[in-house]
N, C-alpha and C positions, 0 to 999 in steps of 0.2 A: 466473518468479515475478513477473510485472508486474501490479501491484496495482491493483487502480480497486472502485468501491465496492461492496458485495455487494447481490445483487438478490433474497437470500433472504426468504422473508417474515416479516416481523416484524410483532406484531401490536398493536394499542392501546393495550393490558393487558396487563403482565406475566403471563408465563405459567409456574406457580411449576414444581419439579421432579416433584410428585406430579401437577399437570395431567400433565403430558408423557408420566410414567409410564405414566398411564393410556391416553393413546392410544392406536390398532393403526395400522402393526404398529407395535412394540416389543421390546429388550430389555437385560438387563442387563448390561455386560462390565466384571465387577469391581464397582465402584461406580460405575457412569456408564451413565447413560440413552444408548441408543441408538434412534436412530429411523432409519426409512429408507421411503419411496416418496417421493411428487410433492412440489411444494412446495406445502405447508400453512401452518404456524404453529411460531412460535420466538420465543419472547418476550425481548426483550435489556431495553428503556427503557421505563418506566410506558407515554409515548405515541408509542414507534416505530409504522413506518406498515405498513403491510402489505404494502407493495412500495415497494423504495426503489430506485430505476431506475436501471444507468449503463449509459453507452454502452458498447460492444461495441468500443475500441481494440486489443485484441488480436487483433482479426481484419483489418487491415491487414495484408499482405506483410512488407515490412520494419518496418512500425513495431513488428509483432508482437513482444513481447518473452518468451523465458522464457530470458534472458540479463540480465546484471546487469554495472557496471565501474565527472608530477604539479607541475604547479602550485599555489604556493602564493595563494590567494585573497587581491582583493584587500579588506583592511581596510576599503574604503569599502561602502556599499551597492550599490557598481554594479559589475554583472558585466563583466569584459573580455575580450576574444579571444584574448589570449597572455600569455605568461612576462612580457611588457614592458610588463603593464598600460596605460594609458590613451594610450598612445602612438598606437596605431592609433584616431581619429577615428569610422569608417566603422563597425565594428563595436562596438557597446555595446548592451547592454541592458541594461535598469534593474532586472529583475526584478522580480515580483509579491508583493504582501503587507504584511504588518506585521513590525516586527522588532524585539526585547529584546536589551538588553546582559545577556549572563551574567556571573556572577562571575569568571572567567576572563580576560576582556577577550573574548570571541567575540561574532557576532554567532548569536541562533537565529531566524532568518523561519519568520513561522507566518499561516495565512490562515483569517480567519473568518467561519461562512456561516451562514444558516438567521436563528435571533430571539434579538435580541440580550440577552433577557429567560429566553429559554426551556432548555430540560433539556442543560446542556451534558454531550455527547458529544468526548475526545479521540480524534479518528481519528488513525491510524498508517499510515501510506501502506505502500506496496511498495518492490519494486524497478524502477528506472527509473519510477517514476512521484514523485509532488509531491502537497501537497496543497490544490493548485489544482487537480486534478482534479476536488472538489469544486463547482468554479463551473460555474454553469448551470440547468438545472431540478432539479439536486439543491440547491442554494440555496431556490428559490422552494419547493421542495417541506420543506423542513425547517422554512420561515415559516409555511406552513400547520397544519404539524403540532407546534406549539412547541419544534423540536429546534435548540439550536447547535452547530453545530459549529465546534469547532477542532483546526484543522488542521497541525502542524509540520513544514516540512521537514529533514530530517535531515542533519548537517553535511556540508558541498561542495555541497549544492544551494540554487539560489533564493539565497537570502540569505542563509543558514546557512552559517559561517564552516567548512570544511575543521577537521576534527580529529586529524590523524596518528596511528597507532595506536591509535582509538578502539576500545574494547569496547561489549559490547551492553550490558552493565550499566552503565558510566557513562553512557550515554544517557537512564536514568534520572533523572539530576541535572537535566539541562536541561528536562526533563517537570514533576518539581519545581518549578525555579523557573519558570517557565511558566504553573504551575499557579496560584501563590503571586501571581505579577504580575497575574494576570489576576482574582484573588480568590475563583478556587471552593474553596470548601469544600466539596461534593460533587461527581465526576464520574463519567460512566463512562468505559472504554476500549474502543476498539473496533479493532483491525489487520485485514491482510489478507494476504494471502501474504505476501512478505520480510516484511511487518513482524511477523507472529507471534511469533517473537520477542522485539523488544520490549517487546510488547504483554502478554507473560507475566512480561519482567522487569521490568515497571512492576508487575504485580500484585503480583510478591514482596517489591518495594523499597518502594513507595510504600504511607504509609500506611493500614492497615486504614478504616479510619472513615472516610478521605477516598472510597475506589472504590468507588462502589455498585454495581458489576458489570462484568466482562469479558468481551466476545466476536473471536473469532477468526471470521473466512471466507477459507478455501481457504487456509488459511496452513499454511507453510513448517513440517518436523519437526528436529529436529537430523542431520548430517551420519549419523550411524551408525542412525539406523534405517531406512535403507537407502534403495533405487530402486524395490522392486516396483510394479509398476503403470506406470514410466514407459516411453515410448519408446525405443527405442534413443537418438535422435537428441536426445529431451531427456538421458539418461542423458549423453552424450558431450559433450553443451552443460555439463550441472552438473560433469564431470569439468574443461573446458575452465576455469569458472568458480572451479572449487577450485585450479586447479592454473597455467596460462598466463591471467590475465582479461585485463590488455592486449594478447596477441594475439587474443583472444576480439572484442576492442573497436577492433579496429584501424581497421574503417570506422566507424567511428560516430564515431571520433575524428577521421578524415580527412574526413569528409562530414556527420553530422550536429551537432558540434560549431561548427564553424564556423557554419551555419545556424540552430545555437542561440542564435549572440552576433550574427547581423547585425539590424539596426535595422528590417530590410523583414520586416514578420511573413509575409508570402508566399512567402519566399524556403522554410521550411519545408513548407509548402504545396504549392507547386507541385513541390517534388523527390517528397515521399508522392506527388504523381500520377505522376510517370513511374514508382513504383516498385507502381504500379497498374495500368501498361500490362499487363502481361505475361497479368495474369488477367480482366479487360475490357477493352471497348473506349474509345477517345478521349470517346466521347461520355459512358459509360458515367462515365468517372473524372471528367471535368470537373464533373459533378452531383455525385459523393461529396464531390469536393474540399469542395463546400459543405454537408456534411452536419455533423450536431452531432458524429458521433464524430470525424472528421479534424480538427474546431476542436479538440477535449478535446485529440484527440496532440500538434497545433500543441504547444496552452498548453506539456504537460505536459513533449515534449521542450526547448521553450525554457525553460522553469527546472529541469528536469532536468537538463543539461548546459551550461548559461549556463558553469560555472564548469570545465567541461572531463569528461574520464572519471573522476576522482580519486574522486568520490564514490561513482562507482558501483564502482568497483574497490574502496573500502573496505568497503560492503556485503555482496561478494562474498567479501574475505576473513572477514570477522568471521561470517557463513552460514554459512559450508562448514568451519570450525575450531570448537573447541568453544566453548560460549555461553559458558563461565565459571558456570554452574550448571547443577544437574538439575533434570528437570521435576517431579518427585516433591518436591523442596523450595520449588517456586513457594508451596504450599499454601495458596492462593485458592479458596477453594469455590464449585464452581457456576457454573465457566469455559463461557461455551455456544461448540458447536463449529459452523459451518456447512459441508459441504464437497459437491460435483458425484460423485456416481457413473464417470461417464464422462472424468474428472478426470485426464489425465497428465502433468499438469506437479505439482501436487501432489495426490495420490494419494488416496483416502480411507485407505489405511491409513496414511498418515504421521497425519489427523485421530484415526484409533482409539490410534496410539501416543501421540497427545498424551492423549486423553481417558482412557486406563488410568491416566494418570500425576497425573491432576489430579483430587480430592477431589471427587466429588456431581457431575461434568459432565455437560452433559448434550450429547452428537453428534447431528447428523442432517444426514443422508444425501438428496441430493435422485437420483434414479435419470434416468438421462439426462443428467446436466448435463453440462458440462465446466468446465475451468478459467475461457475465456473468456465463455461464457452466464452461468454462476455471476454471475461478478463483472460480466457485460457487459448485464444487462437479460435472462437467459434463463427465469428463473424465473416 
């Protein structure tokens, strides 16, 4: 369920649901527009682009994730390598972003990209991802096209204070204030796998008048509407996830953890190429090393796990148990759904169970995708 931006087409102009309707093919299931062949058009934001490009991180070896995973965070801004905070010198990282005191006393780091003027969009990250994912030519590309984004990362990552026993619905609050601090009175919402989600229980909670629309890409259904479509091997990963996530996360915690909190941002870097060896060659990896997607993983696992596995392990839990609502009482109209054909990490039929469940949605179906093209620039 590793989340990075969707590269579905969205088009200049809102694209209402009797456009869509109309389209071929098409059809109805229930009350929700289904669509399915190539990528065409999905209208989310007045002036979303028509292709909004990210890199392809999931198709790294080990960075690949459709895996998700305790120390308590330190109160300052700066991330540290152990239980014993600031002690160890050699490893710190500062972490990336901006960051609001919530009412609670937490901190929520959140990062924002595109015009600082223009049609803000809240993205909703995944799992194991951040939303500094964002940064790069999805930045420049959103200044072009009057889109801002903001970005939060979700408590235990980046700068975002650990929340023990958080639910998906009080996550909400902090979107809230978020929102309020930052002064939109209009937004949209936008998630992607893990965060789907939230992305639906911001639509239930958060004021009507304020969400001028929500969309989901490739995102995640609730635990009981089952596996079809998946792997074995992702089946056994999401078993792993619901049931053991710190042994799930055992290396990541012994290997990439550490490499999260040291100070040499290559130290990340050069471990993704040995773990590139196996499927090119020397020469082969030392050029990826320097490609856009390897920088994105850098970023993403360094404030991903800045602050240890805790946060990923809380996503894990809170996924795979119940949301704490049905889909059926989000009652947001006109949820657009994005999802990959060829999609086994999340399936198109987890998109169809969401889209039965949600008033006037409108799904579509890109035929060939997969999880990683989908959200990786395959579109």
């Amino acid at each position: 369920w590793s989340l990075y931006v969707p590269t579905a087409a969205m088009r200049s102009e809102a694209v209402s649901a009797s456009t869509i309707q109309a389209s071929q093919p098409s059809a109805m299931v229930g009350n929700t527009i289904v669509r399915r062949g190539a990528a065409q058009t999905c209208g989310f934001v007045t002036t979303m682009p028509q292709r909004v490009s990210r890199r392809a991180n999931c198709d790294l070896p080990e960075v690949r994730r459709c895996s998700w995973l305790m120390t308590a965070p330190s109160p300052s801004r700066r991330c540290y390598s152990s239980a014993s905070g600031p002690s160890s010198a050699r490893h710190v990282n500062p972490c990336l972003g901006e960051s609001l005191s919530l009412t609670d006393g937490r901190t929520l780091g959140y990062h924002l990209y595109g015009a600082p003027d223009g049609i803000p969009v809240l993205y909703i990250h995944g799992v194991a991802d951040s939303g500094i994912t964002l940064e790069g030519k999805e930045d420049q590309l959103a200044k072009d096209m009057g889109i801002r984004w903001i970005a939060p990362d979700r408590p235990g990552v980046g700068k975002s204070t650990r929340q023990p026993g958080r639910s998906i619905l009080s996550y909400t609050d902090d979107i809230r204030q978020l929102a309020q601090h930052l002064g939109l009175k209009r937004y949209y919402m936008f998630g992607v796998s893990g965060g789907s989600a939230y992305t639906l229980a911001c639509a239930k909670m958060l004021p009507r008048e304020q969400v001028r629309g929500v969309g989901v890409c490739a995102g995640v259904a609730p635990w009981h509407a089952g596996r079809r479509g998946q792997t074995l091997k992702i089946m056994y990963q999401m078993y792993m996830m619901k049931y053991w996530p710190t042994r799930l996360l055992g290396k990541t915690r012994d290997v990439y953890v550490p490499l999260a909190r040291d100070p040499d941002l290559t130290a990340m870097a050069n471990r993704f190429r040995e773990d590139l060896l196996p499927y090119m060659d020397a020469a082969q990896a030392d050029a990826y090393k320097e490609t856009d997607p390897m920088q994105s993983a850098v970023r993403v696992f360094r404030q991903y796990y800045a602050q240890g596995i805790e946060g990923h392990v809380d996503d894990m839990r809170v996924l795979t148990r119940p949301w704490g609502f049905r889909i059926e009482d989000v009652g947001y109209e006109g949820v657009k759904l994005w999802y990959g054909g060829a999609d086994v990490n999340t399936p198109p039929g987890m998109g169809l169970h969401l889209a039965r469940r949600l008033p006037k949605s409108v799904y579509k179906e890109y035929q060939g995708e997969t999880h990683s093209s989908l959200l990786g620039g395959g579109c």
